[in-house]
C-alpha positions, 0 to 999 in steps of 0.5 A, a space after each residue: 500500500 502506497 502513502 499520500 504525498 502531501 505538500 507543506 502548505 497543505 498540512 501545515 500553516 506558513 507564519 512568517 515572522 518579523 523584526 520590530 524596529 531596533 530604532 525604537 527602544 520601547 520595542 527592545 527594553 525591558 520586553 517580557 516577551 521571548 523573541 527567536 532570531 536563526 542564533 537561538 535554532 544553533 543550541 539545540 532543537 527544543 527551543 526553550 529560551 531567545 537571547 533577546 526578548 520584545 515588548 508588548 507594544 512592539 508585538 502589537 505595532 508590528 502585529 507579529 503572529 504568536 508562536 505556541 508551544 509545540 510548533 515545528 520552526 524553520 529557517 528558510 533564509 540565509 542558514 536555511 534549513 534548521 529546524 527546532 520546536 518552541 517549548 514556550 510561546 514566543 515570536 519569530 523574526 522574518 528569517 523563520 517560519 512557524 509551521 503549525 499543524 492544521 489537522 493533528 490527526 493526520 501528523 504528527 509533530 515529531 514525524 514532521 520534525 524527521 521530514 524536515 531534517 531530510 529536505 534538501 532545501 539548498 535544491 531549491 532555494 535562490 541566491 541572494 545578496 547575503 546567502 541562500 534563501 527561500 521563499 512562503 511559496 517555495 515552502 508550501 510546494 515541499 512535498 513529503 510521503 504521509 503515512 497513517 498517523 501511527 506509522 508517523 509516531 512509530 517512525 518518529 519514536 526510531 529516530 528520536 531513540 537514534 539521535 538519543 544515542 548519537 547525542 549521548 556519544 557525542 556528549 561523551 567526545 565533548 568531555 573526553 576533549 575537556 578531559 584533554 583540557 584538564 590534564 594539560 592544565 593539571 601538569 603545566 598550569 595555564 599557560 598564559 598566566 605560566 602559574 608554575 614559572 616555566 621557560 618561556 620562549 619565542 615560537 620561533 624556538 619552538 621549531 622552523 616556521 613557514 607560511 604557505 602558499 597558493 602556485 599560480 592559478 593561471 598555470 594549470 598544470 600546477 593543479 593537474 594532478 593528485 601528487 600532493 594534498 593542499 591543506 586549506 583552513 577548512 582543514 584545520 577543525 576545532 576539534 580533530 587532532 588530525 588535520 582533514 583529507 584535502 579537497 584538492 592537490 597540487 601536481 608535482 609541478 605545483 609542489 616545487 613552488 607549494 610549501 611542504 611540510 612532514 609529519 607531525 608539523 603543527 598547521 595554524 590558522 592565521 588568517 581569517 574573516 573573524 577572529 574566532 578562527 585564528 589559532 585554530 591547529 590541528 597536526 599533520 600525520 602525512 607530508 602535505 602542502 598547505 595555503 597561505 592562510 596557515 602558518 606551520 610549525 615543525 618542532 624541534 627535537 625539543 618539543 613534544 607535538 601532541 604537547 604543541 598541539 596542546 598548548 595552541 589548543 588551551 591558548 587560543 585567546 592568547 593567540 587572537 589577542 596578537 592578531 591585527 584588529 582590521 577586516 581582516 584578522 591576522 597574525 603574520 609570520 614575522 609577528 607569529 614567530 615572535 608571540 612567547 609561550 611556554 616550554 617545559 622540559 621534554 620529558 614532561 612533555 613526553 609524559 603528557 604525550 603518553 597520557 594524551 595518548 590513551 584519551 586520544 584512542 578512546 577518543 577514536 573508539 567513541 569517534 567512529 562509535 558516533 560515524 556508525 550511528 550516523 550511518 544507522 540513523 542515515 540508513 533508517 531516515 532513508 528506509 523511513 521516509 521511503 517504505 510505502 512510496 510510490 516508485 
């Protein structure tokens, strides 16, 4: 038995959302009442409070459409495609969509939030100056299967129990990189403050330093084949130890004029569009070229890299405090090598290695725990939403 294919804008009500005038102070200050912008969708996916919140005058100037409990929201503009449940009344700003339920009895909440989750909204939205975007119209076409109502709650009971594991997991990998954290700062102290009195030395102590670098574009062949991976800062993730697998190579013609380091290198972000970004590091575990917005470092004999990697991680703000305040962020070679951190002795660094080692395999176990649940859950969204589909 096949299921009914319905469209959004027939199961659902499409309330837009709108931004009162931040001109107007009486709408802003001392509001009581709970206001949702596409940040607030970034926590998590019960909404339960806003950073901001409106006045009454403001809602009923601006006539903004109230959101009660239990409704699925949609960002459709700019961030498109993050989707969370008020579990408060609140009100939106004109970026989000409200999709309440016409008919309860024939879908469910939480097997819509599922459905939503899986939409390639980037298929079909424009774009605009400042992203991508859809629109009230290209909502309301989105067509999705409607099984029977308790097929929904069924369906939607299997993938709230697959994300309950995926989330716990993922909980666990947060406290095992606090973990990290922690040990570094029981053995060294915060290295900022250096509170135990460490050396303290130069980066250009710490090994040679290099920026990279991009080979001409013009000249193809700098790029025609897969000799040797090209490092970019998308690379460099917040919390992988490792450096990413590279989106595109250089040939070999390209890397007599690239930068190449080895392994065990440490790659730095330095340059960036906000600050956030700078000092981001992760290690090399292959010999790879990188670009021009990384600054690497190879240690010496002296320094312990998973110790290097340690230190950049816990001294992140230290890092951002040297770079340049303008558009652009920015810490040049010349002003990189020169920032002073701390430098145990080697065999401290070497102990903290060994006990950064047993996190680190755990951390793997748990890692590849939470790819085979993203796959799992992959596979039953997919069988989910197209068992009793037309063909």
């Amino acid at each position: 038995m096949s299921w009914q294919t319905v469209k959004l804008g027939e199961v659902c009500e499409i309330n837009i959302g709108k931004t009162p005038s931040r001109h107007n102070m009486e709408y802003w200050n001392d509001g009581t009442e709970y206001w949702l912008s596409i940040a607030d969708m970034s926590i998590g996916e019960n909404i339960v409070s806003t950073k901001e919140k409106i006045t009454r005058k403001a809602i009923d100037d601006s006539r903004i459409k109230l959101v009660n409990p239990n409704t699925i929201l949609l960002s459709y503009k700019l961030s498109v495609g993050k989707v969370g449940i008020s579990k408060l009344p609140l009100y939106t700003n004109e970026a989000i969509a409200a999709l309440p339920i016409k008919n309860p009895k024939l879908l469910d909440t939480r097997y819509l939030l599922h459905v939503l989750k899986n939409v390639d909204f980037y298929k079909n939205a424009d774009r605009a100056a400042k992203g991508l975007t859809l629109n009230k119209e290209k909502l309301k076409e989105i067509e999705f299967q409607l099984p029977p109502l308790a097929e929904q709650e069924r369906i939607a009971k299997i993938l709230d129990k697959a994300n309950e594991i995926k989330f716990k997991r993922e909980l666990t990998l947060a406290k095992l990189d606090e973990l990290v954290h922690s040990t570094f700062i029981d053995i060294f102290g915060e290295s900022s403050k250096n509170s135990k009195g460490w050396e303290k030395v130069q980066l250009k102590n710490f090994g040679r330093i290099s920026t990279g670098n991009t080979p001409p574009r013009a000249n193809s062949k700098n790029y025609d084949e897969k000799f040797i991976e090209w490092i970019k800062t998308d690379n460099i993730l917040e919390k992988s130890i490792y450096i990413t697998s590279a989106k595109e190579y250089l040939s070999q013609q390209g890397a007599i004029n690239g930068r190449i380091v080895k392994k065990d290198a440490l790659l730095v972000a330095c340059i960036a569009g906000s600050v956030d970004s700078i000092g981001r590091a992760s290690l090399t575990n292959r010999e790879v070229a990188f670009n021009q917005q990384i600054n690497a470092i190879e240690p010496n004999e002296d320094i312990n890299p998973l110790f290097l990697y340690s230190l950049f991680k816990v001294s992140r703000a230290y890092l951002q405090s040297h770079a340049t305040s303008g558009m652009k962020k920015l810490l040049s070679k010349g002003d990189f090598e020169k920032i002073e951190m701390i430098k145990p002795p080697i065999a401290l660094q070497n102990k903290f290695a060994d006990d950064l080692k047993l996190i680190i395999d755990l951390r793997d176990k748990f890692v590849e725990s939470v790819v085979q649940i993203n796959l799992l859950l992959n596979s039953l969204q997919k069988q989910s939403f197209t068992t009793g589909c037309n063909a």
